[in-house]
C-alpha positions in Angstrom: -34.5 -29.1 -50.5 -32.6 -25.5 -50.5 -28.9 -25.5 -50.4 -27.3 -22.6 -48.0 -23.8 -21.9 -48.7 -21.7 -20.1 -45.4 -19.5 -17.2 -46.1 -16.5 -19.8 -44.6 -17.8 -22.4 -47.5 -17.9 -20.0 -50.2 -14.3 -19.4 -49.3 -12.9 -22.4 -49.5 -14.7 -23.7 -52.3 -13.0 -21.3 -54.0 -9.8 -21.8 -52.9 -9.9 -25.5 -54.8 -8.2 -24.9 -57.8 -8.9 -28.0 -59.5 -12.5 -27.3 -61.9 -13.7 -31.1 -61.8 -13.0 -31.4 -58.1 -15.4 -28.5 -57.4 -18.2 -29.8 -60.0 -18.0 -33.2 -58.2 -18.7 -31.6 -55.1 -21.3 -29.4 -56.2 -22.7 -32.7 -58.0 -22.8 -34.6 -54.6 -24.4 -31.9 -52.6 -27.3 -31.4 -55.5 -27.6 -35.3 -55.2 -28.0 -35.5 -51.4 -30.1 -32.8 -51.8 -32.3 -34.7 -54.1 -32.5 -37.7 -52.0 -30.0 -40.1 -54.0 -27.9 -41.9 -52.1 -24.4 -40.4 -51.0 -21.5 -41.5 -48.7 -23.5 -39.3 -46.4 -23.0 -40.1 -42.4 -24.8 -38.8 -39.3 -22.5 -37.1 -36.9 -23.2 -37.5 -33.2 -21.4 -34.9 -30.8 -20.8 -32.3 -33.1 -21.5 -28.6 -34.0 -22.6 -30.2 -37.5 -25.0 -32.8 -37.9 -23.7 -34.4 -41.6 -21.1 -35.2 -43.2 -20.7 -36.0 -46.5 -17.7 -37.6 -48.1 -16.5 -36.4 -51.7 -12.9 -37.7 -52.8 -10.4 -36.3 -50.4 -12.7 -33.6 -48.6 -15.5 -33.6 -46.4 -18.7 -31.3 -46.5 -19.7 -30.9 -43.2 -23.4 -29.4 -43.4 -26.5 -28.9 -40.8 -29.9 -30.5 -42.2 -32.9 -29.0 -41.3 -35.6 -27.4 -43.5 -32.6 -26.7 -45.9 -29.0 -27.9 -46.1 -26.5 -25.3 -44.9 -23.3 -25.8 -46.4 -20.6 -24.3 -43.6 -17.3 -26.2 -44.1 -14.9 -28.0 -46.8 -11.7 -29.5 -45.8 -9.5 -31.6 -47.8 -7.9 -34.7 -45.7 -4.8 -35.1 -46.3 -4.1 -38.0 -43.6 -6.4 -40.0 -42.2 -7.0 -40.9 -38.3 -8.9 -41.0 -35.8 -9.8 -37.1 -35.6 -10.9 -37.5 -39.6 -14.4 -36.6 -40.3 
């Protein structure tokens, strides 16, 4: 499946300054894309229909006939507004 990165993504991928941090996320998006299993969940309600969970961010992504990569934030406390 083809992997489409947003402008917004690009941007904050690159604004992780940690190296492994960003492999492991490019890592889980390649796997998901692939059809391994990932800590992937369905989101009801929301501009977004994925969300995948890597460490301490979330990939939030729309699946269709390709994965569109459009946001990366890092949770720093959990509750009930975390993705």
């Amino acid at each position: 499946m083809r992997i489409e990165w947003r402008n917004r993504a690009r941007k904050q991928i690159k604004k992780i300054a940690d190296r492994k941090t960003k492999l492991r996320i490019f890592s889980a998006i390649e796997s998901f894309a692939a059809g391994k299993p990932c800590d992937v969940k369905l989101l009801t309600g929301h501009r977004y229909t994925h969300r995948l969970r890597v460490g301490k961010f979330r990939v939030l992504m729309s699946v269709g006939q390709e994965i569109e990569v459009a946001w990366i934030e890092e949770v720093k406390k959990r509750d009930e507004r975390t993705y």
